[in-house]
N, CA, C and O atoms as a GROMACS GRO file, in nm:
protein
  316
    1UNK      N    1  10.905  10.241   6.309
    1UNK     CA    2  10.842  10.251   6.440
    1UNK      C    3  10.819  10.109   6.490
    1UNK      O    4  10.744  10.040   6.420
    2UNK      N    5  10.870  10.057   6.596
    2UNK     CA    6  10.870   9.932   6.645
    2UNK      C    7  10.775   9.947   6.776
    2UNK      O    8  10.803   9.995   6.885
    3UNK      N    9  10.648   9.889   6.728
    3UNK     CA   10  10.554   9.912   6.860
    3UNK      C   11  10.501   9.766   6.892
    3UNK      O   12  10.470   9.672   6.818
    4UNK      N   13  10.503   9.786   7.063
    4UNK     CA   14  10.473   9.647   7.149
    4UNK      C   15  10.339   9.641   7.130
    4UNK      O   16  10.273   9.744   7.118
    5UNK      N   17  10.280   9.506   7.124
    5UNK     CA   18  10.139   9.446   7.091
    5UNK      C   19  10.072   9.494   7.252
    5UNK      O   20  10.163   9.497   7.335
    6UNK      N   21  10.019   9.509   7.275
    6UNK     CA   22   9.934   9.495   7.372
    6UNK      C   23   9.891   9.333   7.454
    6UNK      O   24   9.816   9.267   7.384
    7UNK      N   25   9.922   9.280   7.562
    7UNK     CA   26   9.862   9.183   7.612
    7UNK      C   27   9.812   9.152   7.750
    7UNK      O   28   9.861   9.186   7.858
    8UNK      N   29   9.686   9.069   7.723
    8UNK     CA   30   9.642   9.038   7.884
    8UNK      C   31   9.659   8.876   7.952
    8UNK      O   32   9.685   8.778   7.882
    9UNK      N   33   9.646   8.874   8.056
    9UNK     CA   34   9.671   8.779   8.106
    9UNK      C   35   9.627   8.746   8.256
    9UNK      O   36   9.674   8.816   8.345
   10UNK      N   37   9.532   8.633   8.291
   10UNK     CA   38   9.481   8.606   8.384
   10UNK      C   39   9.594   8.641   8.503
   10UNK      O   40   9.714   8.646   8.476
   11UNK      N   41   9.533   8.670   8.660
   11UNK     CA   42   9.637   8.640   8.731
   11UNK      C   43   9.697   8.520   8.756
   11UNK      O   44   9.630   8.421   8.726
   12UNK      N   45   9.813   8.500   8.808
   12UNK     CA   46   9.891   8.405   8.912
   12UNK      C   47   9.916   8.291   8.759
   12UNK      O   48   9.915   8.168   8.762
   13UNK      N   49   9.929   8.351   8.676
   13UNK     CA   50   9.978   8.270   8.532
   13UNK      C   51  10.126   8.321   8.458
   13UNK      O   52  10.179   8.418   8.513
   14UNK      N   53  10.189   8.270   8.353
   14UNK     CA   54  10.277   8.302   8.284
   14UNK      C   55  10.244   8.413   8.162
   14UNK      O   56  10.143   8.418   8.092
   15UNK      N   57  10.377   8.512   8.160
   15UNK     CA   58  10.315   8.619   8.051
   15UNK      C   59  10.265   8.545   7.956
   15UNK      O   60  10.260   8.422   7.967
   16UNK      N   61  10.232   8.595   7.877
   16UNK     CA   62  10.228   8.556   7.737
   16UNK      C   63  10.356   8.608   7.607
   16UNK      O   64  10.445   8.693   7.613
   17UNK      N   65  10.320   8.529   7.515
   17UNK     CA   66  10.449   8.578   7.403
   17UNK      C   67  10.439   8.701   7.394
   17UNK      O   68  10.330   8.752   7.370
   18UNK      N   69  10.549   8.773   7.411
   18UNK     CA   70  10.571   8.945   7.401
   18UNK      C   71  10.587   8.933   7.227
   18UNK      O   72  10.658   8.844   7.178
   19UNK      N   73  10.511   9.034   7.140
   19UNK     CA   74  10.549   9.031   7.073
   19UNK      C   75  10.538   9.158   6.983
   19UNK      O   76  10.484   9.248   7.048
   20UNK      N   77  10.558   9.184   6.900
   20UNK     CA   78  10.557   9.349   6.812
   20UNK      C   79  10.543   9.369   6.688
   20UNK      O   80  10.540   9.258   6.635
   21UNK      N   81  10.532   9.453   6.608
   21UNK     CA   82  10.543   9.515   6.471
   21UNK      C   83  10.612   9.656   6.454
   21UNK      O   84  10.630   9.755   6.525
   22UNK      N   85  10.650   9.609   6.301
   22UNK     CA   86  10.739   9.718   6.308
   22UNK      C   87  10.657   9.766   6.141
   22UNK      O   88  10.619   9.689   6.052
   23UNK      N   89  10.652   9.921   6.145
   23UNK     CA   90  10.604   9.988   6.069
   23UNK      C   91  10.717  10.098   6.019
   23UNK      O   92  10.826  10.114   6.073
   24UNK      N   93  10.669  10.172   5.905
   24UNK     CA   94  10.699  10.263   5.820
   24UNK      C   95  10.636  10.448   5.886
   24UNK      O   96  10.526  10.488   5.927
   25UNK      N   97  10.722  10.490   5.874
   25UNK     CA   98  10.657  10.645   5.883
   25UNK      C   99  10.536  10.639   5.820
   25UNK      O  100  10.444  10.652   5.902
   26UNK      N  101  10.492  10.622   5.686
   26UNK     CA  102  10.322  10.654   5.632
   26UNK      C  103  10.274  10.509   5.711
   26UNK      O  104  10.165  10.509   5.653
   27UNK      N  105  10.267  10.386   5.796
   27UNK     CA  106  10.220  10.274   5.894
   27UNK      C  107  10.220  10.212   5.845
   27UNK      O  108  10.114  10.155   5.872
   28UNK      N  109  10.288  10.139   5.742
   28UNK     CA  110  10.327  10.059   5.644
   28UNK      C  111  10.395   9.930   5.678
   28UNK      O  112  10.515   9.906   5.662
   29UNK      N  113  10.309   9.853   5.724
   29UNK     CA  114  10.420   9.681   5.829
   29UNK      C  115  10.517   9.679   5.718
   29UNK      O  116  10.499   9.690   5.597
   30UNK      N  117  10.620   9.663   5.786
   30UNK     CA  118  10.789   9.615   5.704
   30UNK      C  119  10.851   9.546   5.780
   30UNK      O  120  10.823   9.529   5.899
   31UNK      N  121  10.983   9.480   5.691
   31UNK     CA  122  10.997   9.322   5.749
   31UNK      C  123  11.145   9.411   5.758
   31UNK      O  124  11.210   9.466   5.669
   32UNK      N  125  11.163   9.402   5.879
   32UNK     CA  126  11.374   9.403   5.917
   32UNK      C  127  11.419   9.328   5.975
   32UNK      O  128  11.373   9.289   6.082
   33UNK      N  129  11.533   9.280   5.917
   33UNK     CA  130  11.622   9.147   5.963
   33UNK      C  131  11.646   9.205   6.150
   33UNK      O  132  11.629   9.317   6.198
   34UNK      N  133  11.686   9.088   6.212
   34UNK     CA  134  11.702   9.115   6.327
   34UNK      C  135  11.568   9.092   6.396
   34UNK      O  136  11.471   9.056   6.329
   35UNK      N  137  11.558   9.115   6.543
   35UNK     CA  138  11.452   9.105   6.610
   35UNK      C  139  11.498   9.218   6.700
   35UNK      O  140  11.604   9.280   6.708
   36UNK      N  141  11.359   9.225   6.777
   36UNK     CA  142  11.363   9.366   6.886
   36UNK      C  143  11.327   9.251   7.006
   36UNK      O  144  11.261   9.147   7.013
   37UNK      N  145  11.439   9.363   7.126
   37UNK     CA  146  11.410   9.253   7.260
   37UNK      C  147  11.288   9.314   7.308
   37UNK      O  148  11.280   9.432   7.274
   38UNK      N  149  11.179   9.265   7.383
   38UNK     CA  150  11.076   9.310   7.432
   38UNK      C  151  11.107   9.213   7.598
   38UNK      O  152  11.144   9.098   7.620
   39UNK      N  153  11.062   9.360   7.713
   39UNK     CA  154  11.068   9.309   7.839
   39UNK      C  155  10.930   9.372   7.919
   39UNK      O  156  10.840   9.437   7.866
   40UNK      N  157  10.938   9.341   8.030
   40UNK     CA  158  10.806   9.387   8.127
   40UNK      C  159  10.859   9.330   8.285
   40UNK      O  160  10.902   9.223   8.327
   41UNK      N  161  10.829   9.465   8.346
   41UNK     CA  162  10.842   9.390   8.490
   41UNK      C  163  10.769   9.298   8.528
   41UNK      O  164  10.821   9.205   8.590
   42UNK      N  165  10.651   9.298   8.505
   42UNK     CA  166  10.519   9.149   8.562
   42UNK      C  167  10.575   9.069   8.556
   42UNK      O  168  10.641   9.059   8.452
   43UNK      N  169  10.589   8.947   8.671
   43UNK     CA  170  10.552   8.842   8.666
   43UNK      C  171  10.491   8.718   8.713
   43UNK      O  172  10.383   8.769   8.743
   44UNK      N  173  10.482   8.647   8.730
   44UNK     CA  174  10.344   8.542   8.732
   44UNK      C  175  10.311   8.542   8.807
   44UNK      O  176  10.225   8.454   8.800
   45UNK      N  177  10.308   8.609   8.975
   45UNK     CA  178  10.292   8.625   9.096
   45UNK      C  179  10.226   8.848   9.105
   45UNK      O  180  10.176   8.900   9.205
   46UNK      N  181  10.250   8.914   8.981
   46UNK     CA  182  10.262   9.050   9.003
   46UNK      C  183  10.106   9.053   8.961
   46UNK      O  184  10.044   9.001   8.869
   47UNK      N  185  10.057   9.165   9.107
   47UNK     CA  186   9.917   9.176   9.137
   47UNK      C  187   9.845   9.225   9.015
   47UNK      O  188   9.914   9.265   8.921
   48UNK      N  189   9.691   9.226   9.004
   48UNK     CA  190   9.625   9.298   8.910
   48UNK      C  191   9.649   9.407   8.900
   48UNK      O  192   9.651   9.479   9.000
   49UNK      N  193   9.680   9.466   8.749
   49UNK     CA  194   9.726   9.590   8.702
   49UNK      C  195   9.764   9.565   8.576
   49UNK      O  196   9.746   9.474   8.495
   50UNK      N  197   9.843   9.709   8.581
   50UNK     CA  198   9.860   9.709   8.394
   50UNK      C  199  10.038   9.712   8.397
   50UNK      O  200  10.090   9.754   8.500
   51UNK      N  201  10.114   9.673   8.302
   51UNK     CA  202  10.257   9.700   8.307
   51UNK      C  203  10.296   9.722   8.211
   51UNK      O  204  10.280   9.635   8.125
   52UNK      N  205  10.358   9.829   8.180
   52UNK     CA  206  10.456   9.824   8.068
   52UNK      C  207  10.558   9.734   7.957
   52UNK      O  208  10.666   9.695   8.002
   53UNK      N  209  10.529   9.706   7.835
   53UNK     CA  210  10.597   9.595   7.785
   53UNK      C  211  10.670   9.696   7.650
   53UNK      O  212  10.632   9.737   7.540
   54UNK      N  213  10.808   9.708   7.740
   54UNK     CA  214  10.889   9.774   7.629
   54UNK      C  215  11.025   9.727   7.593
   54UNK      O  216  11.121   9.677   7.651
   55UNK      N  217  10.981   9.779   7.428
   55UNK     CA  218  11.060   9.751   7.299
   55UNK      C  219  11.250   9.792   7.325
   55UNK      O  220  11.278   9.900   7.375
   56UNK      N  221  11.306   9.741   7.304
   56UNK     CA  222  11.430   9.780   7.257
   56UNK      C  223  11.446   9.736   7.118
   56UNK      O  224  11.368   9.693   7.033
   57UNK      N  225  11.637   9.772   7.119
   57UNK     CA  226  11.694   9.761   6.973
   57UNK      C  227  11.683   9.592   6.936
   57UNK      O  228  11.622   9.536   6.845
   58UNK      N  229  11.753   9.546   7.024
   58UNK     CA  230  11.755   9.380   7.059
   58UNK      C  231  11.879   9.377   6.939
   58UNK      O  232  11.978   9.450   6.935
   59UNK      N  233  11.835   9.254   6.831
   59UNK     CA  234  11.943   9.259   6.666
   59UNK      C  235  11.885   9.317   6.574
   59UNK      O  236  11.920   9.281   6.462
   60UNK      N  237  11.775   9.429   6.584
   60UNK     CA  238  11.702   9.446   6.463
   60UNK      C  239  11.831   9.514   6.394
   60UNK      O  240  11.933   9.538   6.459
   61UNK      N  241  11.821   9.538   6.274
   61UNK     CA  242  11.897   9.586   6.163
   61UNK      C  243  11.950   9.755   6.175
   61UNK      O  244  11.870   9.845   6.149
   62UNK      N  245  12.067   9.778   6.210
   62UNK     CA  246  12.123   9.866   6.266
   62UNK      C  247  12.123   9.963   6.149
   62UNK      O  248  12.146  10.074   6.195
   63UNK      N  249  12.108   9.967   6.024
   63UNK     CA  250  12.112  10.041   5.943
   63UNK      C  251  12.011  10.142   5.937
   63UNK      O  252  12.012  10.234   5.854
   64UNK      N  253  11.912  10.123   6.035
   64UNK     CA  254  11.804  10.197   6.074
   64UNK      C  255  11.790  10.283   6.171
   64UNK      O  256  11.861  10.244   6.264
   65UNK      N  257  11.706  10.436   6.216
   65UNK     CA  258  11.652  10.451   6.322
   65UNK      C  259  11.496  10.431   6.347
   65UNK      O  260  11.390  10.458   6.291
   66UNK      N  261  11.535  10.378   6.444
   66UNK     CA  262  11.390  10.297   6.480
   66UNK      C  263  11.341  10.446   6.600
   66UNK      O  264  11.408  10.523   6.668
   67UNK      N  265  11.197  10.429   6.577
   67UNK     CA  266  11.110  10.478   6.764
   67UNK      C  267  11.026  10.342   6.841
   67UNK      O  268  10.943  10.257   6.808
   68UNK      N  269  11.089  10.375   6.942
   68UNK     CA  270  11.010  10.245   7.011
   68UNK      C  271  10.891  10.304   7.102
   68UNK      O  272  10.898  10.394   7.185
   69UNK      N  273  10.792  10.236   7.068
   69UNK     CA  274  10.686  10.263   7.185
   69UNK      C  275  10.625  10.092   7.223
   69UNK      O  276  10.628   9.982   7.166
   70UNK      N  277  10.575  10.143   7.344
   70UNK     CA  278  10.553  10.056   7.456
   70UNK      C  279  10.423  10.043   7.443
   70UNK      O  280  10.332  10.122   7.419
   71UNK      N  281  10.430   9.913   7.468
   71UNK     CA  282  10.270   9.850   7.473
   71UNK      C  283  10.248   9.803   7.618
   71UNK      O  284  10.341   9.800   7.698
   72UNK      N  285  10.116   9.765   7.651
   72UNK     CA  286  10.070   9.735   7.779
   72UNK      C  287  10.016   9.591   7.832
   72UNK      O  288   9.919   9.543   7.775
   73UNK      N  289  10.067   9.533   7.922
   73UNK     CA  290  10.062   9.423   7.960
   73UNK      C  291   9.935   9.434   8.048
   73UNK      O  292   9.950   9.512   8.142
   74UNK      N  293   9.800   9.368   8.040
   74UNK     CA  294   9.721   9.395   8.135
   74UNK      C  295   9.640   9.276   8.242
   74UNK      O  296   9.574   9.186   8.191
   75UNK      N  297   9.651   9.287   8.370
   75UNK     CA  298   9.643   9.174   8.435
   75UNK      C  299   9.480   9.206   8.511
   75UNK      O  300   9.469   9.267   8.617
   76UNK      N  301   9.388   9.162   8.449
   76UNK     CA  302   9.256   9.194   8.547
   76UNK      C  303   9.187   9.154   8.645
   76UNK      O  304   9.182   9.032   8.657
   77UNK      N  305   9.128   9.218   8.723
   77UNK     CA  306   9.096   9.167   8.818
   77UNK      C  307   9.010   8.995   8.752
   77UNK      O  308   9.005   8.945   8.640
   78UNK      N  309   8.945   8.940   8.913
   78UNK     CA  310   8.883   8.841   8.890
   78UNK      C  311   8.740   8.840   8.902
   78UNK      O  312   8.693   8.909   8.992
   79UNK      N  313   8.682   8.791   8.846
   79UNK     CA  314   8.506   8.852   8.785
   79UNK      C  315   8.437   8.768   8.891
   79UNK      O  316   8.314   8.768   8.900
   0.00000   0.00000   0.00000
């Protein structure tokens, strides 16, 4: 299971490092060669809100099936 980290980020700034973990059916972090591409529509101009930051295959190790779930990019208002 290759799931996106969750991240926030001030407005009118640059994302931050997209980044992920990849787990085992019983949630077990495991290490697979390759990397997963991670994308998000936001960017450094995209209003307060939340966006989607999702996982693909990218080079992770094809000998696998992976599930990808999506983590959330969150941009908050200003206090």
């Amino acid at each position: 299971i290759v799931t996106a980290d969750d991240k926030t980020r001030p407005y009118n700034t640059d994302n931050p490092a997209l980044t992920y973990v990849v787990k085992d059916g019983a949630g077990k972090v495991v290490n697979v060669s390759g990397a997963a591409a991670l994308s998000t529509t936001a960017v450094k101009t995209t209003p307060v809100g939340t966006y989607p930051i999702v996982p693909t295959q990218g080079t992770l190790d094809d000998n696998y099936a992976y599930t990808f779930v999506n983590g959330t990019l969150t941009i908050p208002s200003l206090l």
